[in-house]
NUDRENKE-133386 format. One line per 4 residues: number of its first residue (from 1); their letters; for each residue y, x, z of N, C-alpha, C. Coordinates in pm, whole numbers. Layout:
NUM> a> Y X Z Y X Z Y X Z  ...
//
This chain:
1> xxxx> 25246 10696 4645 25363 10737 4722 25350 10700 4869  25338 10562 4920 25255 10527 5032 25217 10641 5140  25074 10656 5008 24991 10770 5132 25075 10874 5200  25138 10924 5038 25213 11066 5096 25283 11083 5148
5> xxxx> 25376 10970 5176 25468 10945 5275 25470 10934 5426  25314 10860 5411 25224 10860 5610 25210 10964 5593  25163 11058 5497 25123 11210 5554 25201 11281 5627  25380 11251 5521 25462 11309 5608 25522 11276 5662
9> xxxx> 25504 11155 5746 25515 11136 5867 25446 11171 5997  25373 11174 5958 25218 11246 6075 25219 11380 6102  25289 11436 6018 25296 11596 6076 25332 11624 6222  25300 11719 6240 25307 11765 6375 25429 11815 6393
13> xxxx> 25527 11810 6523 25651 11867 6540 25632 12019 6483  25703 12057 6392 25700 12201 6367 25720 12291 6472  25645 12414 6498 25609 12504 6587 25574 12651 6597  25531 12711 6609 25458 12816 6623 25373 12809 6784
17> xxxx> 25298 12894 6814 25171 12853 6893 25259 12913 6994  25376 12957 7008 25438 13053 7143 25513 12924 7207  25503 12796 7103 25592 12706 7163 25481 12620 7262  25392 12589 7216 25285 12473 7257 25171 12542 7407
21> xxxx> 25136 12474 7442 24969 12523 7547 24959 12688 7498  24948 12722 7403 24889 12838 7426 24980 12974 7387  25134 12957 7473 25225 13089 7517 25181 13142 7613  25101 13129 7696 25030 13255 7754 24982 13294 7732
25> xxxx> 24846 13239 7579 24766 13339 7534 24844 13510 7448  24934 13412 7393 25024 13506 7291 25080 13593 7366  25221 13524 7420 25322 13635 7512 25265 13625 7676  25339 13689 7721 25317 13714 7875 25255 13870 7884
29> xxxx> 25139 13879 7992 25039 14053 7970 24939 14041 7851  25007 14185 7841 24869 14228 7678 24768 14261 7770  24659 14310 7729 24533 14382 7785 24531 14433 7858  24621 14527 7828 24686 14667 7916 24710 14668 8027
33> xxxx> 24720 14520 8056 24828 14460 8177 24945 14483 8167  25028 14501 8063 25144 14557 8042 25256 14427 8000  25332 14365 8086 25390 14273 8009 25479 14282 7895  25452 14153 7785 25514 14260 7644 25579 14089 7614
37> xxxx> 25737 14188 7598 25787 14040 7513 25901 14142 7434  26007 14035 7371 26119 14145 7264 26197 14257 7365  26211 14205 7520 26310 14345 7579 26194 14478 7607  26058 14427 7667 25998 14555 7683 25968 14623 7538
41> xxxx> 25916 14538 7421 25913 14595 7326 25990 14691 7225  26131 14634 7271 26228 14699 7177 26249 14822 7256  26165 14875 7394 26182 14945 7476 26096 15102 7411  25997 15039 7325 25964 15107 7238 25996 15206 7151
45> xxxx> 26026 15311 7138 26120 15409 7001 26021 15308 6912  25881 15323 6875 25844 15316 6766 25917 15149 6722  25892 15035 6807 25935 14882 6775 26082 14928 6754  26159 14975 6833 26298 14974 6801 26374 15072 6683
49> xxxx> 26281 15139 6680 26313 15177 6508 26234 15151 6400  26160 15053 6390 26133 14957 6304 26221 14865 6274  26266 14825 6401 26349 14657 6383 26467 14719 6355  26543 14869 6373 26695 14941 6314 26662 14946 6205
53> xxxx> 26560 15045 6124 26550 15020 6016 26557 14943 5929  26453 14816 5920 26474 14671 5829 26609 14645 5840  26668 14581 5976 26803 14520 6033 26889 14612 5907  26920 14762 5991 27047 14813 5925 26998 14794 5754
57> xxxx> 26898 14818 5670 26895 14812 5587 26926 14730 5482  26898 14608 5544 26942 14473 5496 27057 14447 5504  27139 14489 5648 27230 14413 5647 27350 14551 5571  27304 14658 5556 27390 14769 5423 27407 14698 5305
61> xxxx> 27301 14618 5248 27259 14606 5142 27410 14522 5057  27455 14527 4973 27567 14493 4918 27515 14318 4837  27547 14200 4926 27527 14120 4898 27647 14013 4794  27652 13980 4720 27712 13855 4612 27675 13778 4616
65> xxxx> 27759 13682 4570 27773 13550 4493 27837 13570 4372  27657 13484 4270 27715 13509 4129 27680 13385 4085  27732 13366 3970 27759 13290 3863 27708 13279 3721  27668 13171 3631 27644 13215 3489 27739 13191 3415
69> xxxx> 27772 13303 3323 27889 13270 3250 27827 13203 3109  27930 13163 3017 27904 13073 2883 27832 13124 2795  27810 13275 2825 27737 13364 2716 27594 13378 2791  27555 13337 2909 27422 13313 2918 27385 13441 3020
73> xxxx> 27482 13483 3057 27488 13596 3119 27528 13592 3252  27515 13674 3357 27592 13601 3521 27718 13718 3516  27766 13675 3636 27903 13776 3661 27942 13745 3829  28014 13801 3873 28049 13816 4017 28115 13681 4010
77> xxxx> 28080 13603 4156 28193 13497 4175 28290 13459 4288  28388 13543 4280 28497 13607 4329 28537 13467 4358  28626 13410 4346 28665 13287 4371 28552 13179 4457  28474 13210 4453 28375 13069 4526 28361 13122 4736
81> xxxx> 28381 12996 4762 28438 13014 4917 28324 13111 5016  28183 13076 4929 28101 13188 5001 28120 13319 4985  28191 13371 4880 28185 13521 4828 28229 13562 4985  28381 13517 4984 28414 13639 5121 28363 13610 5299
85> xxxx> 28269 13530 5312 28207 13486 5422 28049 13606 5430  27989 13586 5321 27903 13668 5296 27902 13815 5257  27999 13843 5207 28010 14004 5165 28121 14026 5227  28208 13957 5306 28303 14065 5435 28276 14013 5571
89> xxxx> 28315 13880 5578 28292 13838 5728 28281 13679 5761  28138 13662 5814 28150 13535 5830 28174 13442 5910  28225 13523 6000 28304 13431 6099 28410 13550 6174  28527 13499 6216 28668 13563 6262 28622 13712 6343
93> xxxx> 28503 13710 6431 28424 13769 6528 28336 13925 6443  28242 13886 6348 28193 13968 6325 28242 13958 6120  28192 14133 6152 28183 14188 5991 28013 14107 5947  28017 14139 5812 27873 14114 5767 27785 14178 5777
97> xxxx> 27815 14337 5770 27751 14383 5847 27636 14357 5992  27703 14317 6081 27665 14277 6221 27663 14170 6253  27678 14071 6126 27629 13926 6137 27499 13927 6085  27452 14031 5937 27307 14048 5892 27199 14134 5997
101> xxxx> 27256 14162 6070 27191 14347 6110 27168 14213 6229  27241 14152 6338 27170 14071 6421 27070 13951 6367  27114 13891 6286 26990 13815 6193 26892 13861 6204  26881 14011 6133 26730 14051 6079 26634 14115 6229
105> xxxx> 26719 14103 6292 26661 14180 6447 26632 14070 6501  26679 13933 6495 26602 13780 6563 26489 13794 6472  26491 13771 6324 26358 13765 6232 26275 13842 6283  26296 13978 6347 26201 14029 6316 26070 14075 6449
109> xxxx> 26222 14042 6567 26146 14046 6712 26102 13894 6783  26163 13774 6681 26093 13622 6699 26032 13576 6604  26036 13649 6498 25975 13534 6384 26081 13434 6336  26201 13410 6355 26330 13310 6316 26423 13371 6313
113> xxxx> 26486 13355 6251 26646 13400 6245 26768 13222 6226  26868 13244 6315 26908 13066 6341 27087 13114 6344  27201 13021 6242 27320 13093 6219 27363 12932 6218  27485 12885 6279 27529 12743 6275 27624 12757 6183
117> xxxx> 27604 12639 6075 27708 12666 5984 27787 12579 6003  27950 12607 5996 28032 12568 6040 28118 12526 5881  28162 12354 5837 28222 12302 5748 28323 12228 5769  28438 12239 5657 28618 12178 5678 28516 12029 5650
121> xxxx> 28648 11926 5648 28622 11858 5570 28551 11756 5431  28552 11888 5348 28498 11863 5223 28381 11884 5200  28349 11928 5309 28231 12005 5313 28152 12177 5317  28284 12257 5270 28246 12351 5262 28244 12442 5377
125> xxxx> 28140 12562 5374 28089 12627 5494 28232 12738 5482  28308 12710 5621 28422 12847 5652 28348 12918 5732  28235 12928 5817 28177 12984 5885 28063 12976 5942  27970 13143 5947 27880 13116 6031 27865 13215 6150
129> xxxx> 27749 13094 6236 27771 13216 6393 27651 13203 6402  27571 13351 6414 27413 13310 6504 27390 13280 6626  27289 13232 6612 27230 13150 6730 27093 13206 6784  27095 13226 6926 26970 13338 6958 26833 13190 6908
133> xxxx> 26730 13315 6901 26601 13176 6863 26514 13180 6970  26558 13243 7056 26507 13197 7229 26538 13052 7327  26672 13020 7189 26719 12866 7282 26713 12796 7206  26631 12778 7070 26643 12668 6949 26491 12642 6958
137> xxxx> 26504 12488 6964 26355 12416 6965 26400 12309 6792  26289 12321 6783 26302 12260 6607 26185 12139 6642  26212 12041 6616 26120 11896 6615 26182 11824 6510  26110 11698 6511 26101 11575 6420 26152 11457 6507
141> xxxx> 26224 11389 6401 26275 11263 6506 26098 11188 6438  26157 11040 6498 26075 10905 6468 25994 10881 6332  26131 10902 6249 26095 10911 6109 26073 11040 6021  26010 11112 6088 25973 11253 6044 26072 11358 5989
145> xxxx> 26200 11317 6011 26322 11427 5943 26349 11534 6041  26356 11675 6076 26376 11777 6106 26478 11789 6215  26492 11790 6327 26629 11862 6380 26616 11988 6467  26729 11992 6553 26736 12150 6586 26809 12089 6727
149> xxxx> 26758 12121 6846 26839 12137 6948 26846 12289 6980  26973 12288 7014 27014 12417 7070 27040 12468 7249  27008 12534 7312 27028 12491 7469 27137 12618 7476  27290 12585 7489 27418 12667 7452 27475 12672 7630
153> xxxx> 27473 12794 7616 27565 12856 7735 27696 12937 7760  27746 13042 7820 27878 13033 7831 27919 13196 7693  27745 13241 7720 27763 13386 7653 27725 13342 7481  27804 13236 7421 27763 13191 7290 27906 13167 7221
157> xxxx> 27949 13182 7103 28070 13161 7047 28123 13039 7103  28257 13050 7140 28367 12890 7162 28347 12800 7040  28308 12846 6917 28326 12762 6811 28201 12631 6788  28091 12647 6913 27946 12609 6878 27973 12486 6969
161> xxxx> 28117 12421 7097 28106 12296 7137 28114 12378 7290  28051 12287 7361 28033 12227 7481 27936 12325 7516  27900 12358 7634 27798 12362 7718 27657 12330 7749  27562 12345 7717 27457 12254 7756 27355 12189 7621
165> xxxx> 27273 12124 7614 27203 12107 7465 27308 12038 7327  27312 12117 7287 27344 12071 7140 27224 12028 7003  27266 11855 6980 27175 11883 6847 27269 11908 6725  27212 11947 6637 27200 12036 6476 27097 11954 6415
169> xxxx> 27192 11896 6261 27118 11875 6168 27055 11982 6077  26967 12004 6012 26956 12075 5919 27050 12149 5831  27124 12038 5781 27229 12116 5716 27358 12150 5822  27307 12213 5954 27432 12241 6003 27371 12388 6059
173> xxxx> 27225 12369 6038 27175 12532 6045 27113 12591 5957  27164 12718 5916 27056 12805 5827 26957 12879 5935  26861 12875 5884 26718 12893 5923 26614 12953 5840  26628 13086 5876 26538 13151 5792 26400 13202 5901
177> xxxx> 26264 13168 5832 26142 13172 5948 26116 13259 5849  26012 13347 5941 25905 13465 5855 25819 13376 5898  25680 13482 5828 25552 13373 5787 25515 13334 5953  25485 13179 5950 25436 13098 6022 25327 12961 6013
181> xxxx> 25305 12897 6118 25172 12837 6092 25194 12740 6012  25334 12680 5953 25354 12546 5910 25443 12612 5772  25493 12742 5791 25594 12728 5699 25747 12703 5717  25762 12646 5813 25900 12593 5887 25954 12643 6055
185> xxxx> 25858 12708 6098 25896 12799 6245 25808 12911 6221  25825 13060 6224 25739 13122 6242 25742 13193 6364  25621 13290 6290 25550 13371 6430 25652 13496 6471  25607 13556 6625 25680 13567 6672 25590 13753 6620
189> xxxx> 25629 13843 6541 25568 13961 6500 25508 14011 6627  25564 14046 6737 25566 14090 6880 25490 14039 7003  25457 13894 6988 25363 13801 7026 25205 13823 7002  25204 13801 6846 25110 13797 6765 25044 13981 6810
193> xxxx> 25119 14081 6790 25077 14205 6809 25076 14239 6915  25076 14200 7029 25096 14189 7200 25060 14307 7271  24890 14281 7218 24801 14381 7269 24843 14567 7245  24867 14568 7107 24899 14682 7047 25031 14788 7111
197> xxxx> 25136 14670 7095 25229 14700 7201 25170 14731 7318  25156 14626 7345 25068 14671 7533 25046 14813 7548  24956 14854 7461 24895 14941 7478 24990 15109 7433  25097 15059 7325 25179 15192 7357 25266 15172 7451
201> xxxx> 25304 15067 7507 25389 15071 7656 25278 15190 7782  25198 15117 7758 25121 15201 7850 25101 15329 7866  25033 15400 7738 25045 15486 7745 25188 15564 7743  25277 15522 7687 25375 15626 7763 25402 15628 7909
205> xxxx> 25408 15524 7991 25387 15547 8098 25327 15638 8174  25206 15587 8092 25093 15701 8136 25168 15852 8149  25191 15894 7982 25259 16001 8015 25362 16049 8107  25474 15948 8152 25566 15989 8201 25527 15965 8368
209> xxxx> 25437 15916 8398 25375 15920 8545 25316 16083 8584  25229 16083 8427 25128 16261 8456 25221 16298 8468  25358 16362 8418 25488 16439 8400 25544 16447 8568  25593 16323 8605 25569 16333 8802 25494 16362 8844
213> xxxx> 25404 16347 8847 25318 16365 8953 25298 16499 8915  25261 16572 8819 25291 16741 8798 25144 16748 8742  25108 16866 8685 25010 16902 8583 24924 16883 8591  24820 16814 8718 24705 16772 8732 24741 16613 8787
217> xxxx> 24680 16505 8741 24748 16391 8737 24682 16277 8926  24575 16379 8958 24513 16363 9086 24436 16495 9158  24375 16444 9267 24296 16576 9334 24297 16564 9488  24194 16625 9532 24163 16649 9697 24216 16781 9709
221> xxxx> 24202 16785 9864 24265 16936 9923 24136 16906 10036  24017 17013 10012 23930 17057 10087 23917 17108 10222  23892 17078 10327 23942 17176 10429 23804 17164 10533  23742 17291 10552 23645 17267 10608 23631 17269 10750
225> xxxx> 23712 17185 10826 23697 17162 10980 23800 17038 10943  23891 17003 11077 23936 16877 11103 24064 16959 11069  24159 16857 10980 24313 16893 11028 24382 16793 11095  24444 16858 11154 24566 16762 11334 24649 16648 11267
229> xxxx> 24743 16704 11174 24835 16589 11108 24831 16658 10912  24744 16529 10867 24686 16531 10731 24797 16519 10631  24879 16423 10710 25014 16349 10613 25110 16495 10614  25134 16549 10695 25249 16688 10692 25180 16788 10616
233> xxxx> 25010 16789 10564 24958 16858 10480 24999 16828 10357  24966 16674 10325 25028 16594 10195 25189 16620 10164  25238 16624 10291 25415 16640 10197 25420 16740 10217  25399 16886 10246 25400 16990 10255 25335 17060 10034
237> xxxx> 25221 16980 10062 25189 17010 9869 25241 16926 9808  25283 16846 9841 25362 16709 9706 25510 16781 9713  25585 16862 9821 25747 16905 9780 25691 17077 9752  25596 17081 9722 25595 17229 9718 25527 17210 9528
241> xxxx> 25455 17100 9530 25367 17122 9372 25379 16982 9312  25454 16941 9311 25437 16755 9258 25576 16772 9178  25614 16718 9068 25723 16706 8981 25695 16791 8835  25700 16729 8669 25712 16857 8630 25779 17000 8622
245> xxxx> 25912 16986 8708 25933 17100 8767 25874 17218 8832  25793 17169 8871 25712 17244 8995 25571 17280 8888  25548 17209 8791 25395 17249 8697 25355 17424 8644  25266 17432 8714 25196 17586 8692 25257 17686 8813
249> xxxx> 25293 17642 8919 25323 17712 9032 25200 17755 9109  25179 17871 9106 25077 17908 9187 25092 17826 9325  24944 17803 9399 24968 17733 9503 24875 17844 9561  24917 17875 9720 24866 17942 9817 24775 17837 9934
253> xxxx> 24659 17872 9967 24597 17738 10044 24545 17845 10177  24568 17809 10268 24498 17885 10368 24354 17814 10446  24318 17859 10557 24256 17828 10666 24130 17757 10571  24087 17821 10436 23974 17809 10380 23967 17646 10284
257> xxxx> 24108 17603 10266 24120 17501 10196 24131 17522 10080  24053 17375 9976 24037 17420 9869 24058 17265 9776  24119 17320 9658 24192 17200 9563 24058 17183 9522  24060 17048 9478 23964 17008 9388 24006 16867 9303
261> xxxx> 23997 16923 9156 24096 16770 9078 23977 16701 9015  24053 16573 9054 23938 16449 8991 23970 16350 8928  24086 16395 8826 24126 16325 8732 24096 16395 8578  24042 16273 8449 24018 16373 8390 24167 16431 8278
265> xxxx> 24186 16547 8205 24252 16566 8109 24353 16494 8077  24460 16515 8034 24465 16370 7866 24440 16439 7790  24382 16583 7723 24318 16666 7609 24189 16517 7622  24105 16548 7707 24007 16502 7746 24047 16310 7717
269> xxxx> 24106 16272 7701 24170 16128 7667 24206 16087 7593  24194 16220 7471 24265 16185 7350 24417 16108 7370  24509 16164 7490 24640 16080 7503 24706 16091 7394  24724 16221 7346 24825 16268 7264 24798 16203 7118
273> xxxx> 24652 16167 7050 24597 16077 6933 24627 15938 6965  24634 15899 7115 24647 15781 7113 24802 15733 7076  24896 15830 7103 25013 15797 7101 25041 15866 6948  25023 15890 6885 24996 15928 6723 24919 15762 6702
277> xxxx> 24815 15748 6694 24807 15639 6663 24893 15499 6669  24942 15523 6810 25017 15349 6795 25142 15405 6762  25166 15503 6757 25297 15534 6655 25271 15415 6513  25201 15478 6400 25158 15425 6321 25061 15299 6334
281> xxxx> 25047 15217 6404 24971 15093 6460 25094 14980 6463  25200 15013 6539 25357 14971 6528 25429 14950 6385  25386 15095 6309 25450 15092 6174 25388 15000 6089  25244 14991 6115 25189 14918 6068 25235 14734 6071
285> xxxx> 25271 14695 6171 25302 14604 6201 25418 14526 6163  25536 14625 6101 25654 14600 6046 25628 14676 5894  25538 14690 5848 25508 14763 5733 25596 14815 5691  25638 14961 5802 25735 15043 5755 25638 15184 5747
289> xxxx> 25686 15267 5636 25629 15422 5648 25648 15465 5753  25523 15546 5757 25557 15625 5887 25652 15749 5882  25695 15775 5751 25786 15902 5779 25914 15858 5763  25939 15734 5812 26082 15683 5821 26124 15706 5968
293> xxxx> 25968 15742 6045 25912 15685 6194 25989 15858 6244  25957 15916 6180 25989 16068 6200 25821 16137 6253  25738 16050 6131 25585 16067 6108 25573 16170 6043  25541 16278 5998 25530 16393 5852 25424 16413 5845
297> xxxx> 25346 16354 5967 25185 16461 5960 25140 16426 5774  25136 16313 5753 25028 16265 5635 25163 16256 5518  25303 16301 5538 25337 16322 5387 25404 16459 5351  25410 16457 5211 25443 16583 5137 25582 16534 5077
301> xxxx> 25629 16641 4996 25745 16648 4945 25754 16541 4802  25590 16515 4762 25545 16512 4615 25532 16359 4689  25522 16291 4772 25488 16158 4832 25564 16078 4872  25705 16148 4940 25767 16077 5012 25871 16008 4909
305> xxxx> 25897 16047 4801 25960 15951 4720 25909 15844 4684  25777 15874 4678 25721 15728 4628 25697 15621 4738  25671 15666 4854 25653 15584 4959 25779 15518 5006  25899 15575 4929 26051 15495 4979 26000 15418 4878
309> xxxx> 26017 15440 4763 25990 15296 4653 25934 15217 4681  25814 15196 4698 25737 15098 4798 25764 15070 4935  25837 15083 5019 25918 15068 5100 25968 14933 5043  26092 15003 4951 26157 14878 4930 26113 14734 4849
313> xxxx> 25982 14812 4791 25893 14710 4674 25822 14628 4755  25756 14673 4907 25640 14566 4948 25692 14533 5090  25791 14626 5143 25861 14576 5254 25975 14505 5274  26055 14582 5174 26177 14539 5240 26232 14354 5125
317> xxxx> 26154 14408 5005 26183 14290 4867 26140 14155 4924  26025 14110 4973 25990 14008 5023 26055 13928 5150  26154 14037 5263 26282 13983 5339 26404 13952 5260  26415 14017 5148 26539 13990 5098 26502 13848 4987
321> xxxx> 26380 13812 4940 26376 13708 4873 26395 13598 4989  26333 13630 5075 26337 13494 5196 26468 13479 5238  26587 13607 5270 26699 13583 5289 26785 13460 5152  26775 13534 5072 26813 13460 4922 26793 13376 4904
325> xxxx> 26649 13335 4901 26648 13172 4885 26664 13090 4984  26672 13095 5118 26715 13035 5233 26851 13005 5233  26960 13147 5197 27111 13100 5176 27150 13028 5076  27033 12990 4933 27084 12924 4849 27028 12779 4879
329> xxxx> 26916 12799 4913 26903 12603 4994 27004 12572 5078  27069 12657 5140 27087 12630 5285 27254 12593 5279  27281 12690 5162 27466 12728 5144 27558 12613 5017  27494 12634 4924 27472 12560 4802 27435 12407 4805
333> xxxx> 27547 12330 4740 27544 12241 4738 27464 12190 4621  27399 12077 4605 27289 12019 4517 27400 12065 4361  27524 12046 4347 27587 12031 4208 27593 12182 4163  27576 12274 4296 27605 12417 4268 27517 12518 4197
337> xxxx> 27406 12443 4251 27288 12534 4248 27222 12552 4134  27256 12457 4018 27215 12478 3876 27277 12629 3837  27420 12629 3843 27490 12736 3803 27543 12852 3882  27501 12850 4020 27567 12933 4114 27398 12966 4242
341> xxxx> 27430 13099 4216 27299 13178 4325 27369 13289 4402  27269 13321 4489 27307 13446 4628 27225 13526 4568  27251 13687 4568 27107 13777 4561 27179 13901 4572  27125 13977 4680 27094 14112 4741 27140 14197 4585
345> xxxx> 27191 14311 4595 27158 14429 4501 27067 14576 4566  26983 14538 4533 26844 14677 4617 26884 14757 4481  26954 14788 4349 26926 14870 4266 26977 15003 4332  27038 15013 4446 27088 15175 4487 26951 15200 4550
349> xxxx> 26876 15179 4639 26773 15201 4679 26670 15222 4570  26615 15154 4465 26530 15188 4409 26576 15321 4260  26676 15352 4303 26719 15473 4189 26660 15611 4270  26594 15699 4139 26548 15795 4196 26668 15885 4216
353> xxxx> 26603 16070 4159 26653 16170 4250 26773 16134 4066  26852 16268 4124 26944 16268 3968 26885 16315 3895  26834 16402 3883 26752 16433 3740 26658 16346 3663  26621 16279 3775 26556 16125 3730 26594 16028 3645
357> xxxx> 26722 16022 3695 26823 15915 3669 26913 15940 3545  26928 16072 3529 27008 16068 3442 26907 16131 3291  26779 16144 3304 26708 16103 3181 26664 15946 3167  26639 15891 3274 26656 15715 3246 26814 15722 3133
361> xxxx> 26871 15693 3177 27020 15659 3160 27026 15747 2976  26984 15888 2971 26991 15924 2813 26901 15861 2744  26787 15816 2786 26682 15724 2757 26731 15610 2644  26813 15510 2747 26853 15400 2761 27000 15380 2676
365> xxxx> 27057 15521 2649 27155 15529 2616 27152 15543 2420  27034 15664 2427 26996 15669 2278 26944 15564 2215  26840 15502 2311 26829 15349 2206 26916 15227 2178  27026 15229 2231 27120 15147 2203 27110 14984 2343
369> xxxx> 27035 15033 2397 27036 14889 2548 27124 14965 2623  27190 15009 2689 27281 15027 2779 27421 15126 2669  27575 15065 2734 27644 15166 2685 27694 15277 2768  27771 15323 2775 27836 15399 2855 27907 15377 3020
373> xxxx> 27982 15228 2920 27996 15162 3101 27903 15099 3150  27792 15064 3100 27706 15028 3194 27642 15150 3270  27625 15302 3230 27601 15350 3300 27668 15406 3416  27809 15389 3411 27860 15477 3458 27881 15362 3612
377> xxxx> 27886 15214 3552 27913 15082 3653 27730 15109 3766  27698 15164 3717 27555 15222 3818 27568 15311 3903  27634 15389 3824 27709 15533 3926 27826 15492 4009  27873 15390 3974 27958 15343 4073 28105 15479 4000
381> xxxx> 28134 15467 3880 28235 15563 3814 28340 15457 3787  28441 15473 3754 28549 15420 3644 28480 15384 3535  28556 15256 3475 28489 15215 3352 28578 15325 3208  28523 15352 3112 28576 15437 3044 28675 15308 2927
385> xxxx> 28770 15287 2874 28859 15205 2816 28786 15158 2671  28764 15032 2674 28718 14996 2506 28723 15078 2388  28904 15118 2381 28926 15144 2274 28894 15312 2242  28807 15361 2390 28776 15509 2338 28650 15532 2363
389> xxxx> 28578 15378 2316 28419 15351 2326 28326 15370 2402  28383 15296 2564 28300 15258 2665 28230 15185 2616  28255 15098 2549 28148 14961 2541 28040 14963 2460  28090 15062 2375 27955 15086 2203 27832 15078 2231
393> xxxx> 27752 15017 2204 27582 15084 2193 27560 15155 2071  27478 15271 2094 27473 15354 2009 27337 15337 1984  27295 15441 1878 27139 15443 1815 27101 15533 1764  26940 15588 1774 26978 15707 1709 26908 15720 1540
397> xxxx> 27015 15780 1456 26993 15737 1327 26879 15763 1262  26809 15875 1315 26699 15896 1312 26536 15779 1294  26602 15668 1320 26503 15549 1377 26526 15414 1272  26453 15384 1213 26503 15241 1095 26360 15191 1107
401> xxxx> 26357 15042 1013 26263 15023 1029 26198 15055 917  26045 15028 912 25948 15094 844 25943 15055 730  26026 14915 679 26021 14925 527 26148 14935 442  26231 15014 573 26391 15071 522 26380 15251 474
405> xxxx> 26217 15341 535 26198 15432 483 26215 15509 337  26282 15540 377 26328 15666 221 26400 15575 140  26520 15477 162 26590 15408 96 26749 15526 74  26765 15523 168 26829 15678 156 26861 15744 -12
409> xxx> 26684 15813 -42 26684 15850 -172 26657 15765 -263  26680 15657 -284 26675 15535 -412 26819 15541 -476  26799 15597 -590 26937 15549 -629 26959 15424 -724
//
C-alpha cells in the first residue's frame, strides 16, 4: 500500500499538452500559416456542423433517472431531485436542452466539458451551471487530491460567487474529459487536428480571394514601348475586370498590349478535390458520416441507413457512455448508486424504417417477449387497458416442446 500510495502522489498535475511548454506546438499557426483555435475553427461549415450535430443530438436525446424496482426490474424515478434538473432544467437560466447542447460543444471544441454543481444543505445538487474550459485549470494540491480553479468574470452566472479565481472541489464540479493523456483532462480535438483545419481554412480563402480578384487569379499586361502613368493602367483593368462580377468580360487592350496570366488553374490545383477532401478529413475527425455533412458523393439509398446506425453505434454511444457515467460518479451519492443510475434513451435513433419495425415488433409479439403495451410504449401510443389485454404475452400454438409432440392425439 506504501508504494502505491507514493505513486499517487508523484503524479504529475493533470493536464493535457495545450496546458504545459508545448501550446505552441499544438494551438497557435497550423502549417498553412493559418491560425487555428475553437473561433476560427467553428468558422468552418464542415467543424461547425460536426460540433451541431453531436451537440444537438445529445442534448435531444431524452435523458432519465431510473431506479430498480423489487421485481429486479428498473422504472422511471420521478420523485428523485435529479429527475427534473436533468430532463427539464438545470438551472433557473437554461432548459436541458441548452445546458447539454453547450456541454457537448465545450467537449467537443476543448476536449472538457466543466458544469458547477450547486448543493442545499443536505447535500443535494438544485443546480447546475457550465463553466467555459478556457478558464478552468485542474491541479493537485500537496497531498495529491484534485482541484479546480476557475478564473470567473462578469459574463458568468451570479450564482458561481465573486469575481476573480474561484477554487472548486471535485465534488463541486462535474467534469466530463474526452480521451486525454492522463485520463483526467483531455485533448483539445481542434488542437490535436490543427494542421488539417489549417489547411481547410485556407483553402477556402483561397477560394474566396480567386472569386475577387476575378477569373484569372494573377497576370501581366504586356505593352511593347514605355507607358507614362502604369498605375491609371492598373485601375483602369482592376474597375473594368477584377470582381466576380466582372468574370468572363471581354477585355479590349489597345496600343499592342497584351494579357499574359501567370497563375496556375485551381482545375490545375486540384482546389475543388482539395476541398472535397477536407470536407471529409474534418468528418473524419469528429467521426461523423459524411452524408450528415451534406456529402452524397460515396452514398446510396441502400447505405445510408446503415451508416446512421453506426453513427449512433461508434459515434455517438461512446459520448453518451462518458456522459452517463460521469453524471453518476459525479451526481450520485455513494448510498445511491447501488440502486439509482442516469442513462440516455438512443432507442428512437436506432429504430429502423416502419416496415422494419413493425415486423420486429410481430416478431416479438408472436413469441410471447413483448406484449402489446410494450409495443405500443415504443411507438410512443396510449397504453391499451389490462382488462382488454394490453398486458398478455401471447404464443403461437403452433410451437411446444419436443417431447409434448402429438400429445394432442393420446387419449
Amino acid at each position: 500500500m506504501g508504494i502505491l500510495k507514493g505513486i499517487f502522489k508523484a503524479r504529475d498535475k493533470p493536464q493535457n499538452t495545450l496546458n504545459s511548454s508545448w501550446y505552441t506546438f499544438f494551438f497557435g499557426t497550423a502549417s498553412s500559416g493559418k491560425p487555428v483555435n475553437e473561433t476560427t475553427a467553428m468558422q468552418m461549415t464542415a467543424v461547425y456542423s460536426c460540433v451541431r450535430i453531436l451537440s444537438e443530438t445529445v442534448a435531444g436525446l431524452p435523458l432519465h433517472v431510473y431506479k430498480y424496482n423489487d421485481s429486479g426490474g428498473k422504472e422511471k424515478n420521478l420523485k428523485h431531485p435529479l429527475y427534473k434538473l436533468l430532463h427539464d432544467e438545470p438551472n433557473p437560466e437554461m432548459t436541458s436542452f441548452a445546458f447539454r447542447e453547450t456541454l457537448m460543444s465545450h467537449l467537443l471544441l476543448w476536449g472538457n466539458a466543466y458544469a458547477q454543481i450547486i448543493r442545499n444543505a443536505r447535500g443535494e445538487v438544485i443546480a447546475l451551471y457550465p463553466l467555459m474550459p478556457n478558464k478552468m485549470t485542474v491541479d493537485r494540491d500537496k497531498n495529491g487530491r484534485l482541484f479546480y480553479l476557475y478564473q470567473q468574470n462578469s459574463e458568468d452566472a451570479p450564482a458561481q460567487g465573486k469575481h476573480g479565481q474561484v477554487y472548486l472541489s471535485p465534488s463541486d464540479v462535474l467534469h466530463i474529459p474526452g480521451l486525454g493523456f492522463d485520463g483526467l483532462v483531455g485533448y483539445s480535438p481542434i488542437a490535436m487536428a490543427k494542421n488539417a483545419v489549417g489547411l481547410a481554412i485556407a483553402t477556402e480563402e483561397y477560394g474566396a480571394k480567386f472569386f475577387a480578384n476575378g477569373a484569372a487569379p494573377g497576370g501581366v499586361l504586356e505593352h511593347p514601348g514605355t507607358i507614362k502613368d502604369p498605375q491609371k493602367v492598373k485601375e483602369s483593368w482592376n474597375s473594368a475586370y477584377q470582381g466576380s462580377s466582372n468574370a468572363h468580360r471581354v477585355a479590349v487592350l489597345e496600343e499592342g498590349m497584351k494579357y499574359q496570366a501567370i497563375g496556375i488553374s485551381p482545375e490545375q490545383a486540384q482546389f475543388l478535390e482539395t476541398r472535397k477532401f477536407q470536407i471529409n478529413e474534418i468528418a473524419r475527425i469528429f467521426r461523423v458520416p459524411p452524408h450528415m455533412l451534406a456529402d452524397l458523393e460515396k452514398s446510396s439509398f441502400s447505405n445510408i441507413e446503415q451508416q446512421s446506425l453506426e453513427f449512433v453505434k461508434y459515434t455517438l454511444d461512446p459520448w453518451v457512455v462518458r456522459w452517463e457515467q460521469t453524471m453518476c460518479r459525479a451526481l450520485l451519492s455513494s448510498s445511491e448508486k447501488p440502486n439509482v443510475f442516469i442513462k440516455f434513451n438512443v432507442d428512437g435513433l436506432l429504430r429502423g424504417d416502419y416496415v422494419s419495425r413493425m415486423s420486429g415488433y410481430a416478431t416479438a409479439r408472436q413469441n410471447g417477449w413483448m406484449s402489446a403495451n410494450d409495443i405500443r410504449e415504443l411507438e410512443n401510443l396510449d397504453r391499451i387497458p389490462a382488462e382488454l389485454g394490453g398486458d398478455l404475452y401471447l404464443i403461437n400454438g403452433a410451437m411446444t416442446k419436443l417431447q409434448d409432440a402429438g400429445a394432442f392425439y393420446v387419449e
